[in-house]
C-alpha positions in Angstrom: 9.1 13.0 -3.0 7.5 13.8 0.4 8.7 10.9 2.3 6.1 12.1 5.4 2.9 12.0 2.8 4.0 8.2 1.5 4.7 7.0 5.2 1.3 8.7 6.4 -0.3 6.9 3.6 0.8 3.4 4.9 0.0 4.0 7.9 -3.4 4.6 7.2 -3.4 1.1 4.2 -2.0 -0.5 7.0 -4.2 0.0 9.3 -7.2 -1.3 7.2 -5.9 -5.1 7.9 -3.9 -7.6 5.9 -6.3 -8.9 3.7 -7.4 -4.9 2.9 -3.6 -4.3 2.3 -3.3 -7.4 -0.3 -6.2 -6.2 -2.2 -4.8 -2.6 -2.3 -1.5 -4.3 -3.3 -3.2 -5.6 -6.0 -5.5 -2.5 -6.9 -2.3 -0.1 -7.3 -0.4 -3.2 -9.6 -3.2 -2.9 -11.7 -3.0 0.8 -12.0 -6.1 1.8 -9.6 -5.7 4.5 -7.6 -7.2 4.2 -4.3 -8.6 6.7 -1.6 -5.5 7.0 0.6 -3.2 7.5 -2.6 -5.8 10.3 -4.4 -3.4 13.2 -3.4 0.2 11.4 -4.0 2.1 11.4 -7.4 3.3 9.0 -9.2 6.0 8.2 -8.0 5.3 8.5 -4.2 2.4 6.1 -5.3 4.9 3.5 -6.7 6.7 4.1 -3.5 3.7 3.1 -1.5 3.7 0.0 -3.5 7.0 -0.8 -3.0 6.8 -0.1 0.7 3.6 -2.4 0.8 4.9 -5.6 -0.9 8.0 -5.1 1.7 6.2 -5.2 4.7 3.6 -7.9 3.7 6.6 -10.1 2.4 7.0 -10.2 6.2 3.4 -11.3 6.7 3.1 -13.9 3.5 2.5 -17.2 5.5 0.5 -15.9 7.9 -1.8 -13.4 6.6 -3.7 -14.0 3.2 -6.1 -12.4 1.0 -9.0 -14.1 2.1 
């Protein structure tokens, strides 16, 4: 797995806001692949999810989807 291509990746999801970062959460559950993730794998895909719910988990009380 390229760890620098997954960490560029949230970088750029993260940067798109919280409630943009819940709804790709959601979109890459769900299967979707989104514009950031169009030239990852699999796997470093799942690892963006991963790395996603981790760092929101920080935000969960203060940062929603709306």
């Amino acid at each position: 797995m390229a760890q620098q291509r997954v960490d560029q990746c949230l970088e750029m999801l993260c940067g798109k806001g919280c409630s943009a970062v819940w709804r790709d959460i959601a979109a890459l559950e769900a299967g979707q692949r989104l514009p950031e993730t169009q030239d990852l794998s699999v796997a470093e895909r799942q690892e963006v999810l991963v790395q996603l719910k981790s760092v929101m988990s920080v935000y969960h009380n203060s940062c929603s989807m709306d």
